[in-house]
C-alpha positions, 0 to 999 in steps of 0.5 A: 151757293144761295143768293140773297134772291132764295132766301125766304120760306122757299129757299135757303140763306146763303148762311144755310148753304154754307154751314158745314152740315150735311144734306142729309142733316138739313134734310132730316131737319126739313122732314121733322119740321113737315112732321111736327107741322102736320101734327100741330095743324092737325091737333088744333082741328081735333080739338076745334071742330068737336067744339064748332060742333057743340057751339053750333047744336049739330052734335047730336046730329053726328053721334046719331050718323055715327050710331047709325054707321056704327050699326050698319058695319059694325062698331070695331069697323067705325072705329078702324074706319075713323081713325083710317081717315084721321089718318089718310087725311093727316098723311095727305097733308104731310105728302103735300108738304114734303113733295113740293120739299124740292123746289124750294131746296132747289133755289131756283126762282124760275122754278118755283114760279113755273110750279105756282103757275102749273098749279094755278092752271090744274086749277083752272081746268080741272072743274071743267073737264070733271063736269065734262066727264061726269055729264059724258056717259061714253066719256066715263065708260072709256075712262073706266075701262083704261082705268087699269093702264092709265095707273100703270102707266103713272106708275111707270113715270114715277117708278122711272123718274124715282130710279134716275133720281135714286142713281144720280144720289148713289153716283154723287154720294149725296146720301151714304147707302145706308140711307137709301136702302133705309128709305127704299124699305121705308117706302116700300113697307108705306105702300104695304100698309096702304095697300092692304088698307085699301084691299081690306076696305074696299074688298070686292070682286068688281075691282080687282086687287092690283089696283089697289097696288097701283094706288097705293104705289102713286100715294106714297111719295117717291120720286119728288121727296127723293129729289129734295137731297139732290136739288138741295146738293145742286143748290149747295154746290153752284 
C-alpha cells in the first residue's frame, strides 16, 4: 500500500490505494484524464498562436508560405499535411503523458528520482554528441547505413519487454482478457495508421517501406503504457 511519501502528482494517497476500485478503473481514469489534458493544452495553442500572429503583424507572412506550400503540393495535400502534424504534434504529447504513466503508479520515490536523473542526463549529452555526428561525415554515413538494424533492434527490446509485461498482466489477472486483446488490437490498428502515413507522405524509393513499419511500431507506445496496470497492481498490494 501508498505511504504518505507517494502521495502528490506522482504517486497515490494511501486513500487511492485502497478504495475498492479496480486497477483498470483507476487506470481508464488515469488515460482520460492525459486525454482531456492533451485536448485542453492543445486547444488554448490553437486559439493563441493565430492571435500572437495577428498581434505580432507576421500573419501575412504565413498565409503567403501557406499559399506557396499550397501551390507547390497542391491544396487537399496542405491541408492533410497540416491537420497530419496538428495531429502528430497532439499525439506526442499525450505519449509523453501516458509513458512516464508507470512511474508514478509505481510509488517508488527511488524510481521516480533515477528516471528524473536519466532524463537530465539525456539532456545533458544529446547536443554534443548530435554535433559530433553532424560535423563527422564518416560518423553519419556509418549510422545511416545501420539505420535499418538499429531500429529493428529498438524493436526488439521493446516488443520483448512489452510481451513479459503483457505475460505477467495475464498471469496475475490484473486486467480481464477482454482488455488486453481490446488493447493489443487498439495498438496494433495506431501502428497501422502511423504507417500508412508515413509511407504515403514520405513515399520514395530511396527508403524502403519497413522502415516506416519500424517507426511507426517505436511511436506507438507499448511496453511502458502497459506497465501502468502492473506498477499501479504492485503499489496496491505491498
Amino acid at each position: 500500500m501508498s505511504g504518505p511519501a507517494t502521495s502528490g502528482s506522482h504517486g497515490m494517497s494511501p486513500f487511492i490505494a485502497t478504495r475498492p476500485v479496480t486497477g483498470a478503473a483507476l487506470i481508464a481514469a488515469k488515460l482520460k484524464m492525459t486525454l482531456w489534458s492533451t485536448l485542453a493544452a492543445w486547444l488554448l495553442l490553437v486559439i493563441a498562436i493565430p492571435l500572437g500572429l495577428i498581434l505580432s503583424d507576421t500573419w501575412p507572412v504565413v498565409v503567403e508560405r501557406t499559399r506557396a506550400l499550397s501551390d507547390a503540393i497542391g491544396t487537399p495535400r496542405a491541408i492533410l499535411l497540416g491537420l497530419i502534424v496538428l495531429t502528430g504534434l497532439a499525439a506526442t504529447t499525450w505519449k509523453q503523458l501516458v509513458q512516464s504513466l508507470y512511474i508514478g503508479l509505481s510509488g517508488r520515490q527511488w524510481l521516480m528520482q533515477a528516471s528524473a536523473f536519466l532524463a537530465l542526463t539525456v539532456l545533458v549529452f544529446i547536443e554534443p554528441i548530435v554535433l559530433w555526428i553532424r560535423d563527422n561525415g564518416a560518423v553519419r554515413v556509418a549510422l545511416w547505413n545501420a539505420l535499418p538494424w538499429i531500429l529493428a533492434g529498438l524493436v526488439a527490446v521493446k516488443l520483448s519487454t512489452a510481451a513479459w509485461v503483457i505475460t505477467r498482466l495475464f498471469d496475475r489477472r490484473v486486467l480481464p482478457d477482454r482488455t488486453l486483446l481490446a488493447g493489443a488490437v487498439c495498438w496494433l490498428a495506431a501502428v497501422l495508421a502511423v504507417y500508412g502515413v508515413f509511407a504515403w507522405w514520405f513515399s520514395t524509393p530511396l527508403v524502403p517501406r519497413y522502415l516506416f513499419l519500424l517507426l511507426a511500431i517505436l511511436f506507438v507506445p507499448l511496453a511502458r503504457l502497459s506497465a501502468a496496470p502492473l506498477a499501479l497492481a504492485w503499489n496496491r498490494h505491498r
